[in-house]
PDB file with SEQRES, HELIX, SHEET and CRYST1 records, atoms N, CA, C and O in Angstrom:
SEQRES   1 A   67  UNK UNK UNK UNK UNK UNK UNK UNK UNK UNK UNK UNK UNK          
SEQRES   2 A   67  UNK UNK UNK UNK UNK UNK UNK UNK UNK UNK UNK UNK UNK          
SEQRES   3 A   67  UNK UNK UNK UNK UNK UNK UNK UNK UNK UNK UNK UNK UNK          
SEQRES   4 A   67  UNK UNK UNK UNK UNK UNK UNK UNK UNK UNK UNK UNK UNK          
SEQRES   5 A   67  UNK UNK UNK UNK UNK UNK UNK UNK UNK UNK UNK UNK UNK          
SEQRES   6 A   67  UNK UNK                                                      
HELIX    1 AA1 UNK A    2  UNK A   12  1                                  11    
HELIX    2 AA2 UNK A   18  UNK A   23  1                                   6    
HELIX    3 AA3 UNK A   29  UNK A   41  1                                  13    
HELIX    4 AA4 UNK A   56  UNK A   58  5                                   3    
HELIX    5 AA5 UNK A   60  UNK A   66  1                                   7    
CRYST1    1.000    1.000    1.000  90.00  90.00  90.00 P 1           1          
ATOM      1  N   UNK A   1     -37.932-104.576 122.685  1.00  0.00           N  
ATOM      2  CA  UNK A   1     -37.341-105.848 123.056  1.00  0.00           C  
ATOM      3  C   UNK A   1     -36.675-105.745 124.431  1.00  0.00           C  
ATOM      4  O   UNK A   1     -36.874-106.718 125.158  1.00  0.00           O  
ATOM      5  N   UNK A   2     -35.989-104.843 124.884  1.00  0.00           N  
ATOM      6  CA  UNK A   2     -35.478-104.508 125.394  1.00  0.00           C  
ATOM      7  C   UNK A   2     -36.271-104.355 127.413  1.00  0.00           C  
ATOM      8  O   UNK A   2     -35.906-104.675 128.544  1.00  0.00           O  
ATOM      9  N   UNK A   3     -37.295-103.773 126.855  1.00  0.00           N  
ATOM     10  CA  UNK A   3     -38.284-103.469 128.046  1.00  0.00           C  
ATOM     11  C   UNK A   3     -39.121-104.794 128.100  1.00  0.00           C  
ATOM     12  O   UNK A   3     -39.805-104.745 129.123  1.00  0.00           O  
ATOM     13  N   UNK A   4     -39.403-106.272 127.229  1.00  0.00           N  
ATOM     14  CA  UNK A   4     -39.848-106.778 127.612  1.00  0.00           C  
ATOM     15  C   UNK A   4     -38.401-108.089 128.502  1.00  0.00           C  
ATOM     16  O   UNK A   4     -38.705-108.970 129.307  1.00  0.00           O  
ATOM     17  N   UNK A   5     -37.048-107.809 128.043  1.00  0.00           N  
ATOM     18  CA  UNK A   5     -36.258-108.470 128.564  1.00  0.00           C  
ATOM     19  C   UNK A   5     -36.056-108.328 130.328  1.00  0.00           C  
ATOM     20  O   UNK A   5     -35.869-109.163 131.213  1.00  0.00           O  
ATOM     21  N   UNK A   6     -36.234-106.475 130.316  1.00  0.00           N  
ATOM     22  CA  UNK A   6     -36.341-106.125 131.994  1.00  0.00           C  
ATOM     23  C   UNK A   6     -37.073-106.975 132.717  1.00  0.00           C  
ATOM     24  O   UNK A   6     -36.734-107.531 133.762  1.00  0.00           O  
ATOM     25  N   UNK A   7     -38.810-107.129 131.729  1.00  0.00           N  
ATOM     26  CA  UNK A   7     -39.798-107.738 132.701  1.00  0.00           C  
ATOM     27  C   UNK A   7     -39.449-109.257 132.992  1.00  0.00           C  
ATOM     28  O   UNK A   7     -39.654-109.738 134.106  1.00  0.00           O  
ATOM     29  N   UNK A   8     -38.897-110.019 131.910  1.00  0.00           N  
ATOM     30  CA  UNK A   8     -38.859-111.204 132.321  1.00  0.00           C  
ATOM     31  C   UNK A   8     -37.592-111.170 133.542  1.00  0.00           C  
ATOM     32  O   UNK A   8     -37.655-111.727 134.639  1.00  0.00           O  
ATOM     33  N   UNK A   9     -36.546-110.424 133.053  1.00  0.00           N  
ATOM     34  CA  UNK A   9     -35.662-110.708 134.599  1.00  0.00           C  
ATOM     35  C   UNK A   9     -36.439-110.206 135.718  1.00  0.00           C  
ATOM     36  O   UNK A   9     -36.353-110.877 136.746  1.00  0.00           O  
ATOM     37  N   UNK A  10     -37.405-108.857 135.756  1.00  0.00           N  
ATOM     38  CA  UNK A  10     -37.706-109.030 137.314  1.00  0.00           C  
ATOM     39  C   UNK A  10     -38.825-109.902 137.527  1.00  0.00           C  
ATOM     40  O   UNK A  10     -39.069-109.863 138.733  1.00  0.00           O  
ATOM     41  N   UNK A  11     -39.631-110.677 136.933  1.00  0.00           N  
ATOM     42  CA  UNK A  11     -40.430-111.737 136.814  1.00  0.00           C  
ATOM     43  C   UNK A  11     -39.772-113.014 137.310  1.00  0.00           C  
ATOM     44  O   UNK A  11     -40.465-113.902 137.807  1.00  0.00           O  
ATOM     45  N   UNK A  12     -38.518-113.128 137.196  1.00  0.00           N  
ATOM     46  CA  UNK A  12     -37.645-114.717 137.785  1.00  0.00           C  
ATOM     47  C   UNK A  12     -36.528-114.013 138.575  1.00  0.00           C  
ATOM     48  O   UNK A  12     -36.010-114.935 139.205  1.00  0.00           O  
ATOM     49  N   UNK A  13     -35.852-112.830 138.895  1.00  0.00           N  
ATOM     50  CA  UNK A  13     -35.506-112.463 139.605  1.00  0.00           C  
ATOM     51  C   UNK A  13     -35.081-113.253 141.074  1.00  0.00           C  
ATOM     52  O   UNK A  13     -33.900-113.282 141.419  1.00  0.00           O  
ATOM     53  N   UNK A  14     -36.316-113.982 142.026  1.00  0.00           N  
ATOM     54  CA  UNK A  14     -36.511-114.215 143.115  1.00  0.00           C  
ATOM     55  C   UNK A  14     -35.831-116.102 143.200  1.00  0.00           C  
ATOM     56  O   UNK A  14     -35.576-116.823 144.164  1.00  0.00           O  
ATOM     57  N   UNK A  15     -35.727-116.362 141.441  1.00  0.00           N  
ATOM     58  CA  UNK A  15     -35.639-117.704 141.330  1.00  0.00           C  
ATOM     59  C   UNK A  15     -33.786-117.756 141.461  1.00  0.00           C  
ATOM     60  O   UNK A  15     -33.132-118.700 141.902  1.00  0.00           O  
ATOM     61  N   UNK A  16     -33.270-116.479 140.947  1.00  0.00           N  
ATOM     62  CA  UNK A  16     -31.905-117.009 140.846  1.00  0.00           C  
ATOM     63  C   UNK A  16     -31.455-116.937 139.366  1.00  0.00           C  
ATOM     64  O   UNK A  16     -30.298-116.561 139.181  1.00  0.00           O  
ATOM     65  N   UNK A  17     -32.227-117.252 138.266  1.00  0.00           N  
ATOM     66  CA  UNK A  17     -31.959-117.764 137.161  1.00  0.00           C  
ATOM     67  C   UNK A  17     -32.916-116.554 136.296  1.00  0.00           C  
ATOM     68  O   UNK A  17     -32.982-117.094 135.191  1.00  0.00           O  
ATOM     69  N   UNK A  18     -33.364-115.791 136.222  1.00  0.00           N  
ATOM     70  CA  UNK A  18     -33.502-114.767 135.800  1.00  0.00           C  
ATOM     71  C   UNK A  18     -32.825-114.653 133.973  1.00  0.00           C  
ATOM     72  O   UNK A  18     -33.472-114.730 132.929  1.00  0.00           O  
ATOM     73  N   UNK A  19     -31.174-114.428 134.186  1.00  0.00           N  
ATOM     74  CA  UNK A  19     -30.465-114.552 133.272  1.00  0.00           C  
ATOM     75  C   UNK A  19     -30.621-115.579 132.058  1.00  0.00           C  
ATOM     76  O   UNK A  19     -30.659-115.328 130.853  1.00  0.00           O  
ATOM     77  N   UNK A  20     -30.712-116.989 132.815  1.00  0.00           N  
ATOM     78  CA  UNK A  20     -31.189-118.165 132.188  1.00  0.00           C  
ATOM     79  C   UNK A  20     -32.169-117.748 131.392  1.00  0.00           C  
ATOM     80  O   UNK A  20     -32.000-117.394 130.225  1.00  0.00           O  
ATOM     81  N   UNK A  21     -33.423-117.775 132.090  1.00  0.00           N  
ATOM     82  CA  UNK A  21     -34.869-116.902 131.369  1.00  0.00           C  
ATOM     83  C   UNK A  21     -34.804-116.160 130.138  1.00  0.00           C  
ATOM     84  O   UNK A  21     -35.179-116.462 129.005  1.00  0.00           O  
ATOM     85  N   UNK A  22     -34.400-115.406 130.471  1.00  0.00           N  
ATOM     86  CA  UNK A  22     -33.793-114.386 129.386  1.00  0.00           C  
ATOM     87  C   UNK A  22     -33.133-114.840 128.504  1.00  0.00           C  
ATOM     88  O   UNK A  22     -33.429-114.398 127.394  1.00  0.00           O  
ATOM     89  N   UNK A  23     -32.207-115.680 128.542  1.00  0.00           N  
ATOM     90  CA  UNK A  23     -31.792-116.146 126.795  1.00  0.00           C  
ATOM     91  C   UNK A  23     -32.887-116.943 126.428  1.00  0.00           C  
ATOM     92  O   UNK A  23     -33.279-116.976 125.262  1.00  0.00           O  
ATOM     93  N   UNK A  24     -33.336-117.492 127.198  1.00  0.00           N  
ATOM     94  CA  UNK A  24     -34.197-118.256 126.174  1.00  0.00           C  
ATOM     95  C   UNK A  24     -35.673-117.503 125.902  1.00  0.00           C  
ATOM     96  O   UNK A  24     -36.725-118.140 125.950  1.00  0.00           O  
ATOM     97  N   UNK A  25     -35.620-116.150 125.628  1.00  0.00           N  
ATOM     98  CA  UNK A  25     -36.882-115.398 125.008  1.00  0.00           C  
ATOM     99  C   UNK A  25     -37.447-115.888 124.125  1.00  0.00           C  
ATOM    100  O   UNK A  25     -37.795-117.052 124.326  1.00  0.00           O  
ATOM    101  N   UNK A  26     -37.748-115.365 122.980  1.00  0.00           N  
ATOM    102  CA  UNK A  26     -38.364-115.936 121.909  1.00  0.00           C  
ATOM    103  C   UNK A  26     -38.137-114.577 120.703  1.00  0.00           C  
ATOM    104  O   UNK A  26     -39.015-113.727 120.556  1.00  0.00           O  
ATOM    105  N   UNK A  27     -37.200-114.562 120.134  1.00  0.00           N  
ATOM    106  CA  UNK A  27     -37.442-112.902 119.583  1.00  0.00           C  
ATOM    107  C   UNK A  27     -37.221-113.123 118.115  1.00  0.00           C  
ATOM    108  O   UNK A  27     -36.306-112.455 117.634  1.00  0.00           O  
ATOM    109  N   UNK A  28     -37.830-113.872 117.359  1.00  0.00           N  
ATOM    110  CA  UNK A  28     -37.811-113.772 116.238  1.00  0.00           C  
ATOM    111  C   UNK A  28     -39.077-114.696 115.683  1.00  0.00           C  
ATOM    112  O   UNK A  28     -39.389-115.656 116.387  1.00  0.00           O  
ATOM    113  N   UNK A  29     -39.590-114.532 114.841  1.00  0.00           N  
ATOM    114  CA  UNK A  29     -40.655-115.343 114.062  1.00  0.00           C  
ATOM    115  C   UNK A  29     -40.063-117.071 113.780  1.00  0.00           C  
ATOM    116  O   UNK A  29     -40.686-118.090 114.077  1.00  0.00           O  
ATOM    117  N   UNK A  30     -38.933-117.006 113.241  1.00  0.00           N  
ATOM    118  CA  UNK A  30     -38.267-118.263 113.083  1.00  0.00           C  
ATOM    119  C   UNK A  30     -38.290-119.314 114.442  1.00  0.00           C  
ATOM    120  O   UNK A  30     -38.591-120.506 114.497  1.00  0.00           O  
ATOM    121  N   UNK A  31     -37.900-118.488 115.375  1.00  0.00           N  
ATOM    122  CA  UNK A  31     -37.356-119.094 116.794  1.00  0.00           C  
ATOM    123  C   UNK A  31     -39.141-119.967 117.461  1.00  0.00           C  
ATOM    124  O   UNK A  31     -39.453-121.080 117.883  1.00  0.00           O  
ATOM    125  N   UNK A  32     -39.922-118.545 117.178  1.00  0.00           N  
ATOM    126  CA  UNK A  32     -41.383-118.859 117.770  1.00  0.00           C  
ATOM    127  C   UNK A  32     -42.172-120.159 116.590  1.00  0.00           C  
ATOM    128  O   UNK A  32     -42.971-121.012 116.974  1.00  0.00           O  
ATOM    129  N   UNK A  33     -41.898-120.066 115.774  1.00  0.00           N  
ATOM    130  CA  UNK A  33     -42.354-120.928 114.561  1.00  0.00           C  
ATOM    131  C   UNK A  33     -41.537-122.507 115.061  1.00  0.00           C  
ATOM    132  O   UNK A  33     -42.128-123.586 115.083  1.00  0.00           O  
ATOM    133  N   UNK A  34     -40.510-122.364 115.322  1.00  0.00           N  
ATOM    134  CA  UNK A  34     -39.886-123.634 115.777  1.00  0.00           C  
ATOM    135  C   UNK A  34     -39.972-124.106 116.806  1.00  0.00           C  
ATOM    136  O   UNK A  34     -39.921-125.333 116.720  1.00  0.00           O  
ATOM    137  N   UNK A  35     -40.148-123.541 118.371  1.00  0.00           N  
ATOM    138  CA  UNK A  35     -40.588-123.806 118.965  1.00  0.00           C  
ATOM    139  C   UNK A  35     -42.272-124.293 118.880  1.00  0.00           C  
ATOM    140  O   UNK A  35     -42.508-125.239 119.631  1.00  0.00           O  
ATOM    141  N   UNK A  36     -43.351-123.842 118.162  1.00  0.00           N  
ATOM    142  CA  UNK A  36     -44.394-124.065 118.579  1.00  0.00           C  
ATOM    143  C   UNK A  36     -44.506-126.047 117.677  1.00  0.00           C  
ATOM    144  O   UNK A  36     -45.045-127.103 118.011  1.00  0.00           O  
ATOM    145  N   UNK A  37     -43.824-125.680 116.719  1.00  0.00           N  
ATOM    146  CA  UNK A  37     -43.642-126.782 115.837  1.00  0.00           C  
ATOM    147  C   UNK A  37     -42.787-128.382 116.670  1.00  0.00           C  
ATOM    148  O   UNK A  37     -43.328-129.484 116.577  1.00  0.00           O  
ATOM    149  N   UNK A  38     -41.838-128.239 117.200  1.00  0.00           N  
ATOM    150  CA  UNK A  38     -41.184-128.756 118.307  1.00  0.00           C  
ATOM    151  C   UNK A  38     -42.202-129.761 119.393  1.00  0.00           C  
ATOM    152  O   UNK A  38     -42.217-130.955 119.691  1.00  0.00           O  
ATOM    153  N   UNK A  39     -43.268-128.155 119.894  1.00  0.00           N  
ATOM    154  CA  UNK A  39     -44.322-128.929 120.349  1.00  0.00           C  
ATOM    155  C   UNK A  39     -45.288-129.328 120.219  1.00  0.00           C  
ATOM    156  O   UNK A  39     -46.033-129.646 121.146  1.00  0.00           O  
ATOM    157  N   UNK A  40     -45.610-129.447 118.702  1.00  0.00           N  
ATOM    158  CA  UNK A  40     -46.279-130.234 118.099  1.00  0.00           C  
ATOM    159  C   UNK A  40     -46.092-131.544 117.929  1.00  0.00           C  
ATOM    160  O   UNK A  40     -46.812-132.514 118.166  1.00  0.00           O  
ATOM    161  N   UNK A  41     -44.606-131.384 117.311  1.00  0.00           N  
ATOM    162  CA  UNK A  41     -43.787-132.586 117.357  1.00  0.00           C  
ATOM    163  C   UNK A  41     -43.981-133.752 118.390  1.00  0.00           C  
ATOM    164  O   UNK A  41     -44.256-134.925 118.138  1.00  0.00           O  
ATOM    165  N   UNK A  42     -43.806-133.246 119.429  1.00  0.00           N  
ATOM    166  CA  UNK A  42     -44.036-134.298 120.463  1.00  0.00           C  
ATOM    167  C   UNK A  42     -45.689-134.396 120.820  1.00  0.00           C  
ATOM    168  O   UNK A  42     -46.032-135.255 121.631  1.00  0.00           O  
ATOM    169  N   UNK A  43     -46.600-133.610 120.279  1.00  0.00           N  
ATOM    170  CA  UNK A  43     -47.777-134.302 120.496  1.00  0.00           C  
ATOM    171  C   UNK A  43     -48.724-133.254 121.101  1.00  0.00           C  
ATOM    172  O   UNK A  43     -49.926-133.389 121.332  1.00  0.00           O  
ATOM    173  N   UNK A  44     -47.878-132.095 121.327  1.00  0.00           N  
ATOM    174  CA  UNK A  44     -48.760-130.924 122.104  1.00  0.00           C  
ATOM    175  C   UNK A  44     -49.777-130.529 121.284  1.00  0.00           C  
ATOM    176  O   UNK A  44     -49.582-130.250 120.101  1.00  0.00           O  
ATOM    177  N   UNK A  45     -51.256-130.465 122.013  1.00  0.00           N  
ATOM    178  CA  UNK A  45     -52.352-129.763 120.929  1.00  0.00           C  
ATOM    179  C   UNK A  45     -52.769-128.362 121.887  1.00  0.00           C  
ATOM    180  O   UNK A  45     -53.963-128.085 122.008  1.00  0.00           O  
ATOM    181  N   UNK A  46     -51.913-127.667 122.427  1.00  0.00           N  
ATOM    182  CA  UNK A  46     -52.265-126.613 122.439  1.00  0.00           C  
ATOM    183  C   UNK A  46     -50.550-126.375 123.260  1.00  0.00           C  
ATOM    184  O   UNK A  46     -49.883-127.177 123.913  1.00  0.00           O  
ATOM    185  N   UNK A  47     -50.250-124.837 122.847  1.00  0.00           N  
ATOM    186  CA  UNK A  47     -49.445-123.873 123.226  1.00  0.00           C  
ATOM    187  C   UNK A  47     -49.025-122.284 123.675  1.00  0.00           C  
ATOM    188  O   UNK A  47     -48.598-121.497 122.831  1.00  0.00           O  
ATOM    189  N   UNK A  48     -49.177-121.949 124.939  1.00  0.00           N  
ATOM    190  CA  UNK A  48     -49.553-120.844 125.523  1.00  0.00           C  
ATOM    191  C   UNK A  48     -48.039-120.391 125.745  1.00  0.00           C  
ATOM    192  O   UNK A  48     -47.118-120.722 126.492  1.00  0.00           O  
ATOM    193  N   UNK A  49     -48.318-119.154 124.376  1.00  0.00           N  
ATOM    194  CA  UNK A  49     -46.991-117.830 124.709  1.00  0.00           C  
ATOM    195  C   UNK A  49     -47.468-116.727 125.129  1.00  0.00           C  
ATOM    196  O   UNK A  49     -48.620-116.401 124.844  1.00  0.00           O  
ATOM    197  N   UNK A  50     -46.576-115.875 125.962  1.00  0.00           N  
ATOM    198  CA  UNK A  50     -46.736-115.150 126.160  1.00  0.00           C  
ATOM    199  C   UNK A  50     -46.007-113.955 126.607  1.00  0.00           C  
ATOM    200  O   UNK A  50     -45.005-113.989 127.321  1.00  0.00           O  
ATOM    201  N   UNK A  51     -46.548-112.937 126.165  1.00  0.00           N  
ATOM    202  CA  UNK A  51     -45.681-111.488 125.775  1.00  0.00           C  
ATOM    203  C   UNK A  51     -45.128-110.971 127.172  1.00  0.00           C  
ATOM    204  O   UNK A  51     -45.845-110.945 128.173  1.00  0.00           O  
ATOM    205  N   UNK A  52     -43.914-110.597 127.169  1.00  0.00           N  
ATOM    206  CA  UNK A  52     -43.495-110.089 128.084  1.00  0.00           C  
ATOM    207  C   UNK A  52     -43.124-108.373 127.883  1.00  0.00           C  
ATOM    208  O   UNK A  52     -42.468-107.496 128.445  1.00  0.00           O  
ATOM    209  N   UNK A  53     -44.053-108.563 126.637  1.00  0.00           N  
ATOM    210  CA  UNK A  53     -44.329-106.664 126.717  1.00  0.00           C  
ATOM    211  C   UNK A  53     -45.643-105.803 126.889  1.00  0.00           C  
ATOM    212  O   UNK A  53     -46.702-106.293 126.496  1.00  0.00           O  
ATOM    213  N   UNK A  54     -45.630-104.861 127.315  1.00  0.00           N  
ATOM    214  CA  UNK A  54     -47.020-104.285 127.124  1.00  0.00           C  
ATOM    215  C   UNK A  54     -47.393-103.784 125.570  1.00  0.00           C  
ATOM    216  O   UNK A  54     -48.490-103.305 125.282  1.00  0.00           O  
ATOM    217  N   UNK A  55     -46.557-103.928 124.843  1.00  0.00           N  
ATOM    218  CA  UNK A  55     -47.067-103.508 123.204  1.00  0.00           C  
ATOM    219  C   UNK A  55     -48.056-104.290 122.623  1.00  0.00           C  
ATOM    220  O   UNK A  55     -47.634-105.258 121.991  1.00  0.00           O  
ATOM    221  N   UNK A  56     -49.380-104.115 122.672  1.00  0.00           N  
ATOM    222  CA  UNK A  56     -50.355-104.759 122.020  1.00  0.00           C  
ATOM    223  C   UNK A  56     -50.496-105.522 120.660  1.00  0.00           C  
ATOM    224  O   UNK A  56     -51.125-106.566 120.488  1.00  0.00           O  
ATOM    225  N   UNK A  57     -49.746-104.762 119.663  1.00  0.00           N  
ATOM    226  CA  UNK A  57     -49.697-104.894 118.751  1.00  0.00           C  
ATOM    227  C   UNK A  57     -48.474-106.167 118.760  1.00  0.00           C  
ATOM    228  O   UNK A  57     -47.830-106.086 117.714  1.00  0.00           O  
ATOM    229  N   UNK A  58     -48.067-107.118 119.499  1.00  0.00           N  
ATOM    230  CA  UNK A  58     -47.208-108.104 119.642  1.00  0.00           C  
ATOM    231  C   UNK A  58     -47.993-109.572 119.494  1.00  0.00           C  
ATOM    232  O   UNK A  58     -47.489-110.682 119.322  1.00  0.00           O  
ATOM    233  N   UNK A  59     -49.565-109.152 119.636  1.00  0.00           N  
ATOM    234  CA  UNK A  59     -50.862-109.954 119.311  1.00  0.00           C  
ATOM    235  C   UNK A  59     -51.048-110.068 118.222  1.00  0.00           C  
ATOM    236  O   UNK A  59     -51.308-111.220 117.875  1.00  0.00           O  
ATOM    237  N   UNK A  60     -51.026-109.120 117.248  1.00  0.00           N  
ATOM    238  CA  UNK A  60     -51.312-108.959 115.849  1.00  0.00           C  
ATOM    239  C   UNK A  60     -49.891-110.097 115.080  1.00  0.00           C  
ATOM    240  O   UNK A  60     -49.981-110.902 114.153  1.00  0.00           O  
ATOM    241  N   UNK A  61     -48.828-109.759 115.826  1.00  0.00           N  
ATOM    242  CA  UNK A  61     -47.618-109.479 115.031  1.00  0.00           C  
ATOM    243  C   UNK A  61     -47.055-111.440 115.296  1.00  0.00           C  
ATOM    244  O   UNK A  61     -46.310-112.182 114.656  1.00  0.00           O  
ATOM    245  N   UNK A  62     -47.930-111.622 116.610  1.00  0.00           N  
ATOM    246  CA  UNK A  62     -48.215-113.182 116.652  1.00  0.00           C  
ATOM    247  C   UNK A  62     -48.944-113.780 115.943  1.00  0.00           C  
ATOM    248  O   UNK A  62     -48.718-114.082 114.771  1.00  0.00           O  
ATOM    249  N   UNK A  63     -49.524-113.925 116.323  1.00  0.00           N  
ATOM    250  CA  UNK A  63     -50.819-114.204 114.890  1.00  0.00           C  
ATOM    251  C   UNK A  63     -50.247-114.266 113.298  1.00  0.00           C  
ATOM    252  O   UNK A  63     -50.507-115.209 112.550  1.00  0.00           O  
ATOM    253  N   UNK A  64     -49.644-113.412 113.013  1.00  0.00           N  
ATOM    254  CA  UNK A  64     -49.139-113.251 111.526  1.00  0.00           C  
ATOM    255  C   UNK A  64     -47.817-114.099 111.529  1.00  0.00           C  
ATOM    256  O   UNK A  64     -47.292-114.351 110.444  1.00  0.00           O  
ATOM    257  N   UNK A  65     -47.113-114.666 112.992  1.00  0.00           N  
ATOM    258  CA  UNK A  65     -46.092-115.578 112.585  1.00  0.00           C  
ATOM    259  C   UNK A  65     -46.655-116.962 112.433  1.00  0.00           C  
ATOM    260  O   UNK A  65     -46.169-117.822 111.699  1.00  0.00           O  
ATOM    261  N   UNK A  66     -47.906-117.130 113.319  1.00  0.00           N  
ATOM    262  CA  UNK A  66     -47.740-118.693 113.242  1.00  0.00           C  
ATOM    263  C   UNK A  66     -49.225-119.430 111.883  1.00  0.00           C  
ATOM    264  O   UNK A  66     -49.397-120.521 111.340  1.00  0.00           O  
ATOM    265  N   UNK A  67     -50.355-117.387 111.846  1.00  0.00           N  
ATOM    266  CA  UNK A  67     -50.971-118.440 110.383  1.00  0.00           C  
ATOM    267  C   UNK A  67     -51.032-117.858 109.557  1.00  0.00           C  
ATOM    268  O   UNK A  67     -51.411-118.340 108.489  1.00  0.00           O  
TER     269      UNK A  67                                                      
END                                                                             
């Protein structure tokens, strides 16, 4: 969790808001389940997350939150 929090701060880093970024991760099944639902809610038919780790297995571990 930790090493994908680094990447998103040096990923927005240049913006200022970095910090911002970073709380709003996504680090729990609940959080990602509500968000994708949210944007359903309003009408979204498709939703692109994405890992800010190199752990592969964060594909698998997606997949198993949202079917």
């Amino acid at each position: 969790m930790e090493r994908a929090r680094e990447n998103l701060r040096d990923y927005y880093a240049f913006t200022g808001r970095a910090e911002y970024m970073t709380k709003g991760l996504l680090t729990t099944a609940r959080k990602i389940r509500a968000a994708v639902d949210a944007f359903r809610d309003i009408g979204a038919d498709e939703v692109v997350l994405y890992c800010w780790s190199s752990d592969v297995d964060q594909v698998d571990r997606l997949a198993d939150t949202l079917f």
